[in-house]
N, CA, C and O atoms as a GROMACS GRO file, in nm:
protein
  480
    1UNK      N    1  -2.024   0.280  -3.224
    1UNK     CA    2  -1.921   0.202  -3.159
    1UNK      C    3  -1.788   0.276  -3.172
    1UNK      O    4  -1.749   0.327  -3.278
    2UNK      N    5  -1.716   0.277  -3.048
    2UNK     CA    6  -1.574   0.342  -3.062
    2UNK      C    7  -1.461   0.278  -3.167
    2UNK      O    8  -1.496   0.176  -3.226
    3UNK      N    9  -1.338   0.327  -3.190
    3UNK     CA   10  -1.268   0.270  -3.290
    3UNK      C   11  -1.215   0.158  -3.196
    3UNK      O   12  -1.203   0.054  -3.261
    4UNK      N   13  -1.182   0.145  -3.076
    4UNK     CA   14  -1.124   0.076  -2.990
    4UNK      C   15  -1.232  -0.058  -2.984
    4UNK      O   16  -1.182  -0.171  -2.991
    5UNK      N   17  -1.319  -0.050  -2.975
    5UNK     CA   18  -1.412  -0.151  -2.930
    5UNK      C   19  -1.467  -0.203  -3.132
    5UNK      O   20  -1.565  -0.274  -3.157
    6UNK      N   21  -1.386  -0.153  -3.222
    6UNK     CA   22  -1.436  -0.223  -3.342
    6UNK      C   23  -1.331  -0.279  -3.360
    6UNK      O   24  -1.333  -0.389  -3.416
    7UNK      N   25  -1.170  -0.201  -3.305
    7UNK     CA   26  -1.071  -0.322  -3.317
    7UNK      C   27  -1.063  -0.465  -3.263
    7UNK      O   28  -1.025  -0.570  -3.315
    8UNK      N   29  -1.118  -0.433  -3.123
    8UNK     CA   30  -1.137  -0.549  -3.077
    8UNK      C   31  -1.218  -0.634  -3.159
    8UNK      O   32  -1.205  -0.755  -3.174
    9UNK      N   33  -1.298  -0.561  -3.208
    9UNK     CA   34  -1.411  -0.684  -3.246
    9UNK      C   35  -1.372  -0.768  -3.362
    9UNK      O   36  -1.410  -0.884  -3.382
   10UNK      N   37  -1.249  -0.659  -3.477
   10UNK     CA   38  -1.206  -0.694  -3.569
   10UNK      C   39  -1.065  -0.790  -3.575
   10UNK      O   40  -1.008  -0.852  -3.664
   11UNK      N   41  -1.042  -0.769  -3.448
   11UNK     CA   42  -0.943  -0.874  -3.380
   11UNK      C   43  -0.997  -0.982  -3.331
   11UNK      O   44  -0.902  -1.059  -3.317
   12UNK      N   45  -1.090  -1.034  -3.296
   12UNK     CA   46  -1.156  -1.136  -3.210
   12UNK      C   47  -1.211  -1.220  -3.323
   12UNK      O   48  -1.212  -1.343  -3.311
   13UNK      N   49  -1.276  -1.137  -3.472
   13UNK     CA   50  -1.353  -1.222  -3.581
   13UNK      C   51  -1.204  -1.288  -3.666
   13UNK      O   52  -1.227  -1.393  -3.725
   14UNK      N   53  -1.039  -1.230  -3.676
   14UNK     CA   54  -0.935  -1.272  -3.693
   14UNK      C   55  -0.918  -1.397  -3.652
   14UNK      O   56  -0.888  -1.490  -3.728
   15UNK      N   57  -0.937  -1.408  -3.514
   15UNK     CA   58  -0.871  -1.525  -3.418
   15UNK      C   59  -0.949  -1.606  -3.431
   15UNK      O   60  -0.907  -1.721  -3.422
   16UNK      N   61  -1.085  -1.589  -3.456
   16UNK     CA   62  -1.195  -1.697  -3.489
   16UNK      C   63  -1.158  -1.754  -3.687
   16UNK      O   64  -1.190  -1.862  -3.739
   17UNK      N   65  -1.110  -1.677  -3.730
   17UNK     CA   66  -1.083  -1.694  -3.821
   17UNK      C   67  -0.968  -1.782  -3.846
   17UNK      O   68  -1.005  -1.877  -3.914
   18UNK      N   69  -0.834  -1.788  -3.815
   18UNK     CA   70  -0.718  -1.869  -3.778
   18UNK      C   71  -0.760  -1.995  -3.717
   18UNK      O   72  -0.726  -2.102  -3.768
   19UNK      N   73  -0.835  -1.991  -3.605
   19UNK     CA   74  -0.865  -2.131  -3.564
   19UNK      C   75  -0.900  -2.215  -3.674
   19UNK      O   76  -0.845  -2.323  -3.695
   20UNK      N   77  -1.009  -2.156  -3.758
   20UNK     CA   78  -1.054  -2.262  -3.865
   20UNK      C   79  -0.912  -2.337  -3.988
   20UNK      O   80  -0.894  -2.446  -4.042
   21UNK      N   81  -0.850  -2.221  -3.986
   21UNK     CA   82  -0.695  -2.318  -4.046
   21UNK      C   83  -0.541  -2.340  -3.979
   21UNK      O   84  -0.426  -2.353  -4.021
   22UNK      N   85  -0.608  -2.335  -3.854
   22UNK     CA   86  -0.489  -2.385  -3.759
   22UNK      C   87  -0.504  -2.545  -3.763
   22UNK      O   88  -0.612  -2.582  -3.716
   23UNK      N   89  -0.415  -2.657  -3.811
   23UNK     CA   90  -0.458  -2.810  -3.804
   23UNK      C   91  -0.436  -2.823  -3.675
   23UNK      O   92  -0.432  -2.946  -3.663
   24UNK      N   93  -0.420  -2.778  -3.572
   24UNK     CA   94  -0.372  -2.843  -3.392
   24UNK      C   95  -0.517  -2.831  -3.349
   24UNK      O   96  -0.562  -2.921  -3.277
   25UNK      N   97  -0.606  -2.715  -3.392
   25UNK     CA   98  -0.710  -2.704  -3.315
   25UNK      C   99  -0.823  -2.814  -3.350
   25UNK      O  100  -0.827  -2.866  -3.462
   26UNK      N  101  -0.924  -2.850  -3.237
   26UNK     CA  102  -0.973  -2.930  -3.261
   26UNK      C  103  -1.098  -2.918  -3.360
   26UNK      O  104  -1.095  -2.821  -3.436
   27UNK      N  105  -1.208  -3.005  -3.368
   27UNK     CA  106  -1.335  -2.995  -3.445
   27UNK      C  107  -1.415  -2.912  -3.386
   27UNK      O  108  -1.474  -2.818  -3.440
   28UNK      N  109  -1.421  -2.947  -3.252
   28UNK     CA  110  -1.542  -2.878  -3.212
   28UNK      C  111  -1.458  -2.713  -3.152
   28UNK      O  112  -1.552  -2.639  -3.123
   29UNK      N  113  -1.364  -2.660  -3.135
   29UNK     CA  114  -1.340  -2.527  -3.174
   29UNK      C  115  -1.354  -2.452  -3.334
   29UNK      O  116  -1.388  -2.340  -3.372
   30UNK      N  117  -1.317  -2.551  -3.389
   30UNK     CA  118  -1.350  -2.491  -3.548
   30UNK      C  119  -1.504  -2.473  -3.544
   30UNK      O  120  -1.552  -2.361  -3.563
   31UNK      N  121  -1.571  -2.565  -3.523
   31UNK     CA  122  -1.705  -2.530  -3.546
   31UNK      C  123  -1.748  -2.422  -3.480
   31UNK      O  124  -1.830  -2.350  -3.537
   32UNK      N  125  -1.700  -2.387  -3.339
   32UNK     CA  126  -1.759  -2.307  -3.265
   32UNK      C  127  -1.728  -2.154  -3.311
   32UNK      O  128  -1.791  -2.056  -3.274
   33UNK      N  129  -1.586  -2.157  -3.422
   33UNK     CA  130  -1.553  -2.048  -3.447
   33UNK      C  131  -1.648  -2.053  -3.585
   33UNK      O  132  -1.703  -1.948  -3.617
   34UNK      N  133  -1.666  -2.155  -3.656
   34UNK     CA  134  -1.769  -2.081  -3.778
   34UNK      C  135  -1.921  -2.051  -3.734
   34UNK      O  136  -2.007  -1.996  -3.802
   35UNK      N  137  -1.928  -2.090  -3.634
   35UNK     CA  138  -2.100  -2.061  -3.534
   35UNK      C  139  -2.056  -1.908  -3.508
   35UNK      O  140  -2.088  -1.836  -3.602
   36UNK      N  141  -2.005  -1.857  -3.425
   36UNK     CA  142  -1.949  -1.711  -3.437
   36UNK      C  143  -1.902  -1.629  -3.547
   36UNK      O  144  -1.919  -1.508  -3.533
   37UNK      N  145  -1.832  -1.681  -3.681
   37UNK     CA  146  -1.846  -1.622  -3.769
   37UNK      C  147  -1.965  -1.572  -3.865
   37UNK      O  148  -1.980  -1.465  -3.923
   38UNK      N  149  -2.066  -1.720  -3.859
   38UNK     CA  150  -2.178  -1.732  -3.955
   38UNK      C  151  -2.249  -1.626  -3.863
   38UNK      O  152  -2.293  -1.542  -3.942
   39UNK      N  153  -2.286  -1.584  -3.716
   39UNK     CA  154  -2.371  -1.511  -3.682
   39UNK      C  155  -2.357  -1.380  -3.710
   39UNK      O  156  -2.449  -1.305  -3.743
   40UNK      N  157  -2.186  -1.334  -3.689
   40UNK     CA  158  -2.154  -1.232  -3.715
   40UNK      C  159  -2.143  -1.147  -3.879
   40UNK      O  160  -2.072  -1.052  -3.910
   41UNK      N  161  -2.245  -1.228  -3.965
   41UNK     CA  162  -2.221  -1.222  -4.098
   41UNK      C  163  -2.109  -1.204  -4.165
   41UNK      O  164  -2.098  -1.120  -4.254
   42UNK      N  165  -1.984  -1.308  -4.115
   42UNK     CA  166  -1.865  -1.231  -4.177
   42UNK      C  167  -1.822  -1.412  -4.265
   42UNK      O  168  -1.854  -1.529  -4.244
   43UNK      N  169  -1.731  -1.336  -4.368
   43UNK     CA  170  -1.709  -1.444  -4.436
   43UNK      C  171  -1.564  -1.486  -4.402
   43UNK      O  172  -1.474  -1.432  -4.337
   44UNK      N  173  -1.578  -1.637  -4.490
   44UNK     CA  174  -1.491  -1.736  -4.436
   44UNK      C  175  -1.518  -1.833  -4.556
   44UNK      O  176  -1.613  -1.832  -4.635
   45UNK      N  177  -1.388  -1.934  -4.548
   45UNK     CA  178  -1.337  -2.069  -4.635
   45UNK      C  179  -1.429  -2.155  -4.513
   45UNK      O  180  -1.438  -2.185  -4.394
   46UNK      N  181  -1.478  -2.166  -4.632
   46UNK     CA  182  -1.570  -2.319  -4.554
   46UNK      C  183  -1.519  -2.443  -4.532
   46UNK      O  184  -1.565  -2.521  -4.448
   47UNK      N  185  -1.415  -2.470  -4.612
   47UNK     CA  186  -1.351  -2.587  -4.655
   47UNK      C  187  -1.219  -2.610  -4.559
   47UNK      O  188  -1.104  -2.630  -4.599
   48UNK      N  189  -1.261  -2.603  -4.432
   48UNK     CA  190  -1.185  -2.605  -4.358
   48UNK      C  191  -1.192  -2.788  -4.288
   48UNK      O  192  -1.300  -2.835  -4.253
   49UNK      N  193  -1.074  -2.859  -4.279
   49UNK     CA  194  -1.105  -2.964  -4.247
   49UNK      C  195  -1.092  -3.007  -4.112
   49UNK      O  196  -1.069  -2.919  -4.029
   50UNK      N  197  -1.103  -3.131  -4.072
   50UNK     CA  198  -1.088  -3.105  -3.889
   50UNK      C  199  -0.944  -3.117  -3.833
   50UNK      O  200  -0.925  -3.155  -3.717
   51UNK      N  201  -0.865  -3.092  -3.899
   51UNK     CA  202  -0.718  -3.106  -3.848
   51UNK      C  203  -0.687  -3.273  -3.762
   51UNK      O  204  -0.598  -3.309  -3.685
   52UNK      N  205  -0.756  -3.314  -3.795
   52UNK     CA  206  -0.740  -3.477  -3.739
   52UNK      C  207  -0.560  -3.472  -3.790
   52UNK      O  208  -0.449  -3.435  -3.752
   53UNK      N  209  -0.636  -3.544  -3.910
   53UNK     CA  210  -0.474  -3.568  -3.972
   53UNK      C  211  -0.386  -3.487  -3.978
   53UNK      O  212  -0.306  -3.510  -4.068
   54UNK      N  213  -0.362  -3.384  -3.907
   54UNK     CA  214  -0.287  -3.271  -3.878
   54UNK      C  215  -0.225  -3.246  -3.733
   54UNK      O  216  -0.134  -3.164  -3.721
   55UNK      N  217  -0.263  -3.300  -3.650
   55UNK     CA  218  -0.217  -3.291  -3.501
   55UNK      C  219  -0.116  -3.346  -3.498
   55UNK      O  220  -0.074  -3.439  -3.566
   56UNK      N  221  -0.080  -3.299  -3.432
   56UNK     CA  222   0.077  -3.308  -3.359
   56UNK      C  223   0.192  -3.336  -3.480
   56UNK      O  224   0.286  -3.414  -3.462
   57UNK      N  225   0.176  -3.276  -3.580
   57UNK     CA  226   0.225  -3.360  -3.655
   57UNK      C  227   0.384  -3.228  -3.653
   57UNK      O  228   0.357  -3.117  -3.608
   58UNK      N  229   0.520  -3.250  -3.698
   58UNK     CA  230   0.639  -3.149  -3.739
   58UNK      C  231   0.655  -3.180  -3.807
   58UNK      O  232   0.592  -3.269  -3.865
   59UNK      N  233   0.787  -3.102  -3.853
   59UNK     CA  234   0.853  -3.110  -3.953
   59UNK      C  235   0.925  -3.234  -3.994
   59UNK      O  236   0.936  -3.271  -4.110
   60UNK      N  237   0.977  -3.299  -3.885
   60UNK     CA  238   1.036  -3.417  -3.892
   60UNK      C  239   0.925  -3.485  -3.926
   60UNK      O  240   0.938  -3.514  -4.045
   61UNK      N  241   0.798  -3.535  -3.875
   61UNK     CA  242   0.742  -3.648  -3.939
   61UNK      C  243   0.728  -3.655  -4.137
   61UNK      O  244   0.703  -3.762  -4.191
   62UNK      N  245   0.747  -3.529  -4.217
   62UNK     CA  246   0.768  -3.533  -4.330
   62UNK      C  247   0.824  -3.658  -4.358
   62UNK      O  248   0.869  -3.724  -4.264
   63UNK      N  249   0.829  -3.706  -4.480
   63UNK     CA  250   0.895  -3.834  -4.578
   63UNK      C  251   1.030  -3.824  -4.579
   63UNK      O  252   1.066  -3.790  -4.692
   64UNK      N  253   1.134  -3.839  -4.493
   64UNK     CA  254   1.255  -3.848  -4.470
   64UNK      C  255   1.316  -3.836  -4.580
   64UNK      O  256   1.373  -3.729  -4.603
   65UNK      N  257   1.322  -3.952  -4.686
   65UNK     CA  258   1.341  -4.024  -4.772
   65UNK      C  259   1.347  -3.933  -4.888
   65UNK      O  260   1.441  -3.960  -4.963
   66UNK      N  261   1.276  -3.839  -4.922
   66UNK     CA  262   1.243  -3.746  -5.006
   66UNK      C  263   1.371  -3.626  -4.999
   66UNK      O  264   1.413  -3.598  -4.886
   67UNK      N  265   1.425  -3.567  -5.104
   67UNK     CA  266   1.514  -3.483  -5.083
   67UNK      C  267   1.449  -3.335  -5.078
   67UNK      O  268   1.348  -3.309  -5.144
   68UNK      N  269   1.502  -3.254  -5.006
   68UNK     CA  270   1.457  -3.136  -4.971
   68UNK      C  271   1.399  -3.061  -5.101
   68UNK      O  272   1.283  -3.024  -5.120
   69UNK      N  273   1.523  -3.048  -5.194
   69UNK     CA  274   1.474  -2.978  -5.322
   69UNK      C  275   1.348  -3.068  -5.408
   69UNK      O  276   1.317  -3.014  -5.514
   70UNK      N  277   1.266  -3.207  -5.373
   70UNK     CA  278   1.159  -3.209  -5.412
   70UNK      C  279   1.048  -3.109  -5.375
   70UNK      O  280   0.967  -3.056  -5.451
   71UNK      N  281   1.062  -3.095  -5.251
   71UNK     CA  282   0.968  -2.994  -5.199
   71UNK      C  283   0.952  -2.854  -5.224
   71UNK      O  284   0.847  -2.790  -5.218
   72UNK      N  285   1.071  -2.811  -5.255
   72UNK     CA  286   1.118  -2.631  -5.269
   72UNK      C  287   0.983  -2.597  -5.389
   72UNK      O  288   0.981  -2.683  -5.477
   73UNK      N  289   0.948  -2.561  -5.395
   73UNK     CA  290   0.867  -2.462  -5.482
   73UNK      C  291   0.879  -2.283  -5.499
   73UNK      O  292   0.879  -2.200  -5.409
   74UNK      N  293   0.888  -2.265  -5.626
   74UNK     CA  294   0.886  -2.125  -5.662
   74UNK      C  295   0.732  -2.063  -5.645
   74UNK      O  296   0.646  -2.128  -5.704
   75UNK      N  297   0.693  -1.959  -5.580
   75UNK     CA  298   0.522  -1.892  -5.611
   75UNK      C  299   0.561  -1.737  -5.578
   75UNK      O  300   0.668  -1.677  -5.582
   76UNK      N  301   0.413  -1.695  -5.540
   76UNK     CA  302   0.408  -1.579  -5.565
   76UNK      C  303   0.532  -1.529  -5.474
   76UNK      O  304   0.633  -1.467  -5.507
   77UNK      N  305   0.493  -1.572  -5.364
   77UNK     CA  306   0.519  -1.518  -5.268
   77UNK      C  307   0.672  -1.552  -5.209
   77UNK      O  308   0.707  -1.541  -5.091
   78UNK      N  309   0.753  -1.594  -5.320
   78UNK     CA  310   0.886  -1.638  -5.278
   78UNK      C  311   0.927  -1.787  -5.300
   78UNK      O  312   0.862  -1.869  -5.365
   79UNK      N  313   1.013  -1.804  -5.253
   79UNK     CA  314   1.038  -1.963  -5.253
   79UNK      C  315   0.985  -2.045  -5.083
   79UNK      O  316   0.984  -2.011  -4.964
   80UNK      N  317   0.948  -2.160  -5.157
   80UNK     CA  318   0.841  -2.235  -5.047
   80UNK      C  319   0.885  -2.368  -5.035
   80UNK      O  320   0.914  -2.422  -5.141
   81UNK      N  321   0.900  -2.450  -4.910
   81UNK     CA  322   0.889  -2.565  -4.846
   81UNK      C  323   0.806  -2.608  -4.790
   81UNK      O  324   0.777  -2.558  -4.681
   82UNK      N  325   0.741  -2.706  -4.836
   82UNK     CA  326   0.564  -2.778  -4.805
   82UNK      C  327   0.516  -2.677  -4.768
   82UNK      O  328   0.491  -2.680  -4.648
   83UNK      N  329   0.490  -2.580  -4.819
   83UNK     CA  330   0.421  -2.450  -4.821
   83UNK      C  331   0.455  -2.367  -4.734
   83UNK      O  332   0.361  -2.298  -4.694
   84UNK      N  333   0.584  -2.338  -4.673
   84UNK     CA  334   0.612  -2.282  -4.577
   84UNK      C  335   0.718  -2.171  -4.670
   84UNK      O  336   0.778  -2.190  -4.776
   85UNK      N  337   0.709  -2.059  -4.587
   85UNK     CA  338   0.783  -1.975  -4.674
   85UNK      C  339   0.921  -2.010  -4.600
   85UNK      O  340   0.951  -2.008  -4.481
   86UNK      N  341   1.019  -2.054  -4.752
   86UNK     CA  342   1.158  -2.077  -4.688
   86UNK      C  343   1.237  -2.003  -4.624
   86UNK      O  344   1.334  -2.064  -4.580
   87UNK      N  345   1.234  -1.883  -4.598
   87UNK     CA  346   1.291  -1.761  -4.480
   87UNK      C  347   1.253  -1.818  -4.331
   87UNK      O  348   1.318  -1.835  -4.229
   88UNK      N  349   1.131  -1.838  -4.363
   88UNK     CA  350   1.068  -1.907  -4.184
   88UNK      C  351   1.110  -2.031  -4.173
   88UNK      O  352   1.086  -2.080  -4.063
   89UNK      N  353   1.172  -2.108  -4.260
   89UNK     CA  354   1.185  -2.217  -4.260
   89UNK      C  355   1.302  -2.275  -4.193
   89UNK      O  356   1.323  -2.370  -4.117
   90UNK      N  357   1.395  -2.153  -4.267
   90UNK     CA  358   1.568  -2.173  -4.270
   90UNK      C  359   1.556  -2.089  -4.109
   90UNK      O  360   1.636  -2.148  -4.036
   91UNK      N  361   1.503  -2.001  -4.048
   91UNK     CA  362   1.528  -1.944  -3.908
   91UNK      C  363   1.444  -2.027  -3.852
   91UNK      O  364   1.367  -1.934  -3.828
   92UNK      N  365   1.403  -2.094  -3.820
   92UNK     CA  366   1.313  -2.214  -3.746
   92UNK      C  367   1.414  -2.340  -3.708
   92UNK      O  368   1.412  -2.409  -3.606
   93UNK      N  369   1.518  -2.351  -3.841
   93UNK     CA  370   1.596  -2.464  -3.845
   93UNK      C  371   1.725  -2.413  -3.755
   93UNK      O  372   1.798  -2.492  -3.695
   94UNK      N  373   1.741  -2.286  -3.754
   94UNK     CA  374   1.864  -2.256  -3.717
   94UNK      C  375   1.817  -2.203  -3.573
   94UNK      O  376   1.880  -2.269  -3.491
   95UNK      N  377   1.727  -2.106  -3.503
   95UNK     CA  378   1.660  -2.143  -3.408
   95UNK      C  379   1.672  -2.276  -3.303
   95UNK      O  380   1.687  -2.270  -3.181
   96UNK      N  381   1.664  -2.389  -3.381
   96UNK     CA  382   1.648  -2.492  -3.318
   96UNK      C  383   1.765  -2.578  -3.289
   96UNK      O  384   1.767  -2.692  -3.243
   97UNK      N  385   1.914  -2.458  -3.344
   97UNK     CA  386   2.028  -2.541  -3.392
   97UNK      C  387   2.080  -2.459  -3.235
   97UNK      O  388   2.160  -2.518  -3.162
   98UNK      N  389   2.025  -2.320  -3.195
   98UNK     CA  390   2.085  -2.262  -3.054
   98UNK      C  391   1.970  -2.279  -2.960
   98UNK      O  392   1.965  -2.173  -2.897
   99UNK      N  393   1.879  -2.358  -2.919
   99UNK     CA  394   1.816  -2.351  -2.823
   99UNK      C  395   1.849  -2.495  -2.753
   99UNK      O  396   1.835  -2.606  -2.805
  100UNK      N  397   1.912  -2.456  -2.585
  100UNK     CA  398   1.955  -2.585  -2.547
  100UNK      C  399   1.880  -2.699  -2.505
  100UNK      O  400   1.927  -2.809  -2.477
  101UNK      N  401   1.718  -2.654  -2.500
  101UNK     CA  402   1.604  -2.788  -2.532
  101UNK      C  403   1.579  -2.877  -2.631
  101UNK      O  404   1.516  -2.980  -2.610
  102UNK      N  405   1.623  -2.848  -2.734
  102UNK     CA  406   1.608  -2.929  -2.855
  102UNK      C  407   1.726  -3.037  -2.855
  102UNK      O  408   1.844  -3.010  -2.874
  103UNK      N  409   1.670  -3.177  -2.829
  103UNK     CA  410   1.769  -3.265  -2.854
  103UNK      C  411   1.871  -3.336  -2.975
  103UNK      O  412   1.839  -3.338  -3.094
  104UNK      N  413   1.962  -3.376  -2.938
  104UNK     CA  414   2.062  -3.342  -3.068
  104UNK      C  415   2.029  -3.415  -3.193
  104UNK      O  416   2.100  -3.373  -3.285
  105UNK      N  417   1.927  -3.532  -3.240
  105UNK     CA  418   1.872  -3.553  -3.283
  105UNK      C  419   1.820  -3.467  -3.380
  105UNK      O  420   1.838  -3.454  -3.501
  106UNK      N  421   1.762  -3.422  -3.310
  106UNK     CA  422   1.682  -3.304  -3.399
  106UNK      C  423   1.739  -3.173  -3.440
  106UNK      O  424   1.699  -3.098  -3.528
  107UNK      N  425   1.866  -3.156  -3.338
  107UNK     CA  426   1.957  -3.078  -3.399
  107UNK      C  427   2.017  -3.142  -3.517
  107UNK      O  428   2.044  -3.081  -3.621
  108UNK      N  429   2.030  -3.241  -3.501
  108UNK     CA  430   2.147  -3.312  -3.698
  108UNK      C  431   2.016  -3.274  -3.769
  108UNK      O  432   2.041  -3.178  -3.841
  109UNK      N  433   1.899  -3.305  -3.779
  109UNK     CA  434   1.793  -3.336  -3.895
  109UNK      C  435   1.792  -3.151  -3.945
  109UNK      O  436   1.782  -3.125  -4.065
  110UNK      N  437   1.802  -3.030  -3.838
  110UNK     CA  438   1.803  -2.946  -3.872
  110UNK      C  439   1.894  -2.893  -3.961
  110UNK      O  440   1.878  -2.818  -4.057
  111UNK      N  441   2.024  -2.959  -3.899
  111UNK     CA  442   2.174  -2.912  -3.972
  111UNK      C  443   2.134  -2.976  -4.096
  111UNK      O  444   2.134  -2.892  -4.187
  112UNK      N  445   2.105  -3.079  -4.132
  112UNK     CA  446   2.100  -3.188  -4.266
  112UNK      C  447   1.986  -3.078  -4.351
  112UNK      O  448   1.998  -3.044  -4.469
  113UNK      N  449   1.873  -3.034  -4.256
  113UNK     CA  450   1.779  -2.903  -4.357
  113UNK      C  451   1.841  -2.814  -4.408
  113UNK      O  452   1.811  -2.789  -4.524
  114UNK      N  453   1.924  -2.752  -4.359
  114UNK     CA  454   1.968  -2.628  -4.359
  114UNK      C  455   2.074  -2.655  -4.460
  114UNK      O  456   2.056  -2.582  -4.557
  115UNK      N  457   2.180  -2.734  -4.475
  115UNK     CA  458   2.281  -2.799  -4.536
  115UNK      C  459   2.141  -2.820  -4.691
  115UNK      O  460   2.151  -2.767  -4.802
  116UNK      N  461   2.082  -2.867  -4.666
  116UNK     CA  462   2.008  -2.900  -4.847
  116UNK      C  463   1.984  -2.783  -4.881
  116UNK      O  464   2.030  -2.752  -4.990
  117UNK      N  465   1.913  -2.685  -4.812
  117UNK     CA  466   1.892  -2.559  -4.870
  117UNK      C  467   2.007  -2.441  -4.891
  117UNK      O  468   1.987  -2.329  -4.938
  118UNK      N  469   2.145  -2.499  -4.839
  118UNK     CA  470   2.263  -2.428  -4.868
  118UNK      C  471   2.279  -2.270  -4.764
  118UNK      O  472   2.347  -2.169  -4.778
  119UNK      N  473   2.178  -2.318  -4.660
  119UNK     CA  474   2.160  -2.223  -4.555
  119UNK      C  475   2.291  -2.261  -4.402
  119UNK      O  476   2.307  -2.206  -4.293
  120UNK      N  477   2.333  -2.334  -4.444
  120UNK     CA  478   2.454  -2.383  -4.330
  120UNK      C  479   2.573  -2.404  -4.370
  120UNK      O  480   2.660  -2.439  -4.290
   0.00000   0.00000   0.00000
């Protein structure tokens, strides 16, 4: 097999891979991506759940009520907000503070994020 046609392939067992912990996607794509993984003998987290309770869900539906710095966590990999790395977090918020689709609503809740994390 060419190197071109193993990237692909090693790109395609990726994307089958992401679906299983993307929460938007549904059940029966997850399954269909561990039916394609399991054939392709490649491994994978089994413990993937069906993203039910995960759809549609943002940032705003979080616990309002809760102050930002409950959430902040220190790990390996930096400092984290409900597991989100806070770099992506704080440009997501501010992102959403210059794009003229986002209603102003959701512009204050961003400013009020950004303001707890001392990013505004």
């Amino acid at each position: 097999m060419s190197s071109v046609t193993d990237a692909h392939a090693a790109n395609v067992l990726r994307g089958h891979k992401a679906t299983l912990t993307n929460p938007n996607t549904s059940t029966e794509a997850k399954e269909h991506s561990a039916q394609i993984l399991t054939q392709a003998d490649e491994p994978y987290d089994h413990s993937f759940d069906s993203g039910a309770g995960m759809r549609g869900r943002t940032s705003m539906d979080s616990n309002d009520s809760e102050d930002m710095h409950d959430r902040v966590v220190v790990g390996e990999d930096g400092m984290m907000v409900d597991g989100k790395n806070i770099n992506n977090v704080v440009r997501g918020h501010k992102a959403a503070l210059n794009n003229p689709n986002v209603s102003e609503e959701a512009k204050d809740r961003s400013r009020a994020v950004l303001e707890e994390l001392g990013a505004y």
